[in-house]
N, C-alpha and C positions, 0 to 999 in steps of 0.2 A: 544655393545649391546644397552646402550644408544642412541647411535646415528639411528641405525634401527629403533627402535622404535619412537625417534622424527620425521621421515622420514615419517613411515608409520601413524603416526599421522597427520602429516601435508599431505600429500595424503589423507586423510579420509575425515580432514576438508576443503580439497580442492573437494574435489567428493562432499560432503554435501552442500558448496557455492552454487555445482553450479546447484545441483539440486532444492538449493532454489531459485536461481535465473531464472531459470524453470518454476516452481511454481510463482515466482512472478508475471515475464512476461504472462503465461496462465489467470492469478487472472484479473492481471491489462486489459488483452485486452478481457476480460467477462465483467469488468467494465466499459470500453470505450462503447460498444455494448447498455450495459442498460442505462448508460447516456444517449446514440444516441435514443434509443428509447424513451425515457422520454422525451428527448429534443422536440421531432417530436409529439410528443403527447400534446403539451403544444401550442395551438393556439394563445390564449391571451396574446400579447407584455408585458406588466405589469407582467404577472404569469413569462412568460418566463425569460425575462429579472432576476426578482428575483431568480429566479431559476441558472440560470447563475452565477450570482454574490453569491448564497452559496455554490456553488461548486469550486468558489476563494478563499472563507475563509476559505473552506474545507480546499484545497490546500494547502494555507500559511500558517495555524496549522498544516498541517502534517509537512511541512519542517521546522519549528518553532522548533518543537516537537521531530524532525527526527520521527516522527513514527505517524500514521492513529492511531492507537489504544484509545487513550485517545477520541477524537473526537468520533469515533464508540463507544465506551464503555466509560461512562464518570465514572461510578463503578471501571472502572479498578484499579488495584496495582497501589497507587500511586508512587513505586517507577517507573515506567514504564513511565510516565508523563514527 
């Protein structure tokens, strides 16, 4: 009985993965789009260029961090940080 139900746990949190991984991939390539537009909206070499270079530090604090969350929410749970 045990073991069914570890089974059918691990299929659940395997269906849940990979529907967040769905969700992430959808999230992340609406985010790619608004950068792109942003980007193109940004004339000024100086604006742009800076603009570029926060969206590196963005970067390197999420993977710092393992997670966007703290950057986007700086309120957040610290234990999430």
């Amino acid at each position: 009985m045990l073991a069914i139900l570890l089974v059918t746990l691990g299929m659940n949190c395997t269906c849940l993965a990979s529907q967040a991984g769905k969700m992430f991939n959808e999230a992340d390539k609406k985010q790619n789009v608004a950068y792109q537009q942003a980007l193109s909206g940004i004339t000024d070499a100086k604006q742009r260029e800076l603009f570029v270079e926060s969206e590196r530090v963005w970067v390197k604090s999420c993977r710092t961090h393992g997670s966007c969350l703290p950057v986007a929410l700086p309120f957040a749970n610290p234990v999430l940080r």
